[in-house]
N, C-alpha and C positions, 0 to 999 in steps of 0.2 A: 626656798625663801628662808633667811636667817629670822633670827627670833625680834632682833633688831627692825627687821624691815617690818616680819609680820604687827610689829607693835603700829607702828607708822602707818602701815595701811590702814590696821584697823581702828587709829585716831583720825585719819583721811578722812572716812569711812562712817564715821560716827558721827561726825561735824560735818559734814557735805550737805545736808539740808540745813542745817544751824548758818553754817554764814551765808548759805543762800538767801535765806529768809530773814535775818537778823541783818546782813551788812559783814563786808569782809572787815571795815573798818573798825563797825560798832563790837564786835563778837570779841568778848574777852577772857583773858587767861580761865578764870573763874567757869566762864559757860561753856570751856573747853573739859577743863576737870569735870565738871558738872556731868556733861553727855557720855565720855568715857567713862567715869567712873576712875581714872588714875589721877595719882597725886603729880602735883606741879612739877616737881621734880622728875619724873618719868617724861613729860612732856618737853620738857628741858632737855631732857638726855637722849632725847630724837628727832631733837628741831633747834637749830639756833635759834630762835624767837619768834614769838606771836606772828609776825610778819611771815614767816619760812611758811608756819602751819597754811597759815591765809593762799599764799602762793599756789601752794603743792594741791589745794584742796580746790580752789580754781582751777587747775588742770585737770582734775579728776572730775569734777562735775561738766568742762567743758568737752571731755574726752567723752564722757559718756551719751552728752547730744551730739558730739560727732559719731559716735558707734552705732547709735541711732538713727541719724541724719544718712548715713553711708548705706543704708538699707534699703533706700531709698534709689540707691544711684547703681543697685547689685545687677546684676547678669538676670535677676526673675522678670526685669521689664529690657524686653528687649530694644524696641525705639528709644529716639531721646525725648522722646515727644513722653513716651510713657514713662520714663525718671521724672523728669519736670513735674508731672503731676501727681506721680508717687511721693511727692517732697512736699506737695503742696496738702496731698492727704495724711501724712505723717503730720502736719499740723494741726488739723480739723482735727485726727482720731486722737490727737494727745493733747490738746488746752485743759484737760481736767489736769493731766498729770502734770505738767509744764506749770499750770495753778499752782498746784498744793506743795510744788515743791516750792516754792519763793518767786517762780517765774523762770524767764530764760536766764541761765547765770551768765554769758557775756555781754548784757543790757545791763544790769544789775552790778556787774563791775566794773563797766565801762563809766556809766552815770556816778559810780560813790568814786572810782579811783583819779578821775580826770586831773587834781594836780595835787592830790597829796599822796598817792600811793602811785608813784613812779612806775614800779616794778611790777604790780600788777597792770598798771595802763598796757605795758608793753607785751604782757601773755596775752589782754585781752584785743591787743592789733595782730597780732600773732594767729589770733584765733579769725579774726573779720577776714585775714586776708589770706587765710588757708579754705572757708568759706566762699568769699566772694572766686577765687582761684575753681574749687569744686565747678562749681556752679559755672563758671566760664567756660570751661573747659567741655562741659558737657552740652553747652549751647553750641562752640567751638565745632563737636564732633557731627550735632546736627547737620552745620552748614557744610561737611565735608562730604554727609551724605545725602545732601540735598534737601532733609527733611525741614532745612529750617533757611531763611531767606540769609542769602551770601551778603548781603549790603549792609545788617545789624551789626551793631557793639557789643561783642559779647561782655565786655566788663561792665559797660554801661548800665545791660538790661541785668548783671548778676546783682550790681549794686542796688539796684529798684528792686529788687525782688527782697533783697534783706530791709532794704530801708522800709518795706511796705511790711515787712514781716513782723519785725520790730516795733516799729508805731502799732501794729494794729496790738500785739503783747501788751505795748503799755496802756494802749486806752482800755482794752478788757482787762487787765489788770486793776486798773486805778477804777473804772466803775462799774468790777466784778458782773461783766456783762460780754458771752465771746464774741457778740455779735459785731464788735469794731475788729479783730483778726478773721471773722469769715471775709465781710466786707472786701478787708485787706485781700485775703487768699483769692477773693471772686475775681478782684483788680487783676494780679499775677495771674491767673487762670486766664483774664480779658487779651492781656498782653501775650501769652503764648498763642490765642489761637488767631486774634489778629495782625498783632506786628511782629511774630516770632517765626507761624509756622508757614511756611510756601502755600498757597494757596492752591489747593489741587482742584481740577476743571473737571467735573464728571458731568458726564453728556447723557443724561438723562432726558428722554422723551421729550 
């Protein structure tokens, strides 16, 4: 890593909770400097503008709930039955931390950027539809191995699953209470074991 990059990273880096929780829009040159600690000029001399910083630094926060997210969907749970709910407890175990950081950052810039920050709109469809793609694909592989009913939508039920994921973020966000994202997860949890997964017959006594 050149000295140029490490600079970059480490103003990435330094600001990834500041525009999470301030706004990519509201967060200015000033509360950039501020958090680095480097003068304007150095900030200039690694970013075309405020806007570049805001960009690059959405990537980086949304990379790292995919790096996250992805842990989820790893080779330690073998079924697709047990991913699904691995995704769904990676939420439950992390609302404190998803909290304190400003929330989920593609809610957050999906909501501030919708028509005045163009270029972030389009990282954060980028990110929905690298998501919703995960997510289908794993329902997808379900139905290949029977574990999950062949008639479903898989893009259908991936979207319901963000849309329930997301609402439930912002109502516990807005009335610092998790209990509207359990709710949420209870729902997705409802749906995997009734309209997702095959109904297996055991013939018990």
């Amino acid at each position: 890593m050149s000295k140029a990059e490490k600079t970059r990273q480490f103003i990435i880096e330094k600001t990834a909770t500041l525009f999470n929780t301030k706004g990519y829009i509201s967060t200015s040159l000033s509360d950039i400097t501020e958090a680095t600690g480097l003068t304007k000029g150095s900030i200039y001399g690694n970013f075309e503008n405020k806007d570049q910083v805001a960009i690059e630094v959405y990537k980086y926060n949304s990379g790292i709930l995919k790096k996250n997210l992805s842990k989820s969907f790893s080779e330690e749970f073998p079924t697709m039955s047990d991913k699904l709910y691995a995704f769904i407890s990676f939420y439950r175990k992390n609302w404190q931390f998803v909290s304190e950081s400003g929330g989920c950052p593609m809610m957050n810039a999906a909501t501030e950027s919708d028509d005045t920050f163009p270029e972030l709109k389009k990282q954060v469809k980028l990110s929905f539809e690298d998501w919703t793609k995960t997510i289908s694909e794993i329902i997808k592989s379900g139905q290949k191995n029977n574990e999950f009913k062949k008639e479903i939508n898989s893009e259908e039920y991936a979207s319901l699953f963000i849309i329930l994921i997301e609402g439930g973020i912002l109502l516990s966000k807005t009335m610092g209470d998790e209990k509207y994202l359990n709710l949420a997860l209870d729902r997705i949890t409802e749906l995997i074991n009734k309209e997702i997964k095959q109904i297996s017959h055991n013939h018990y006594g």
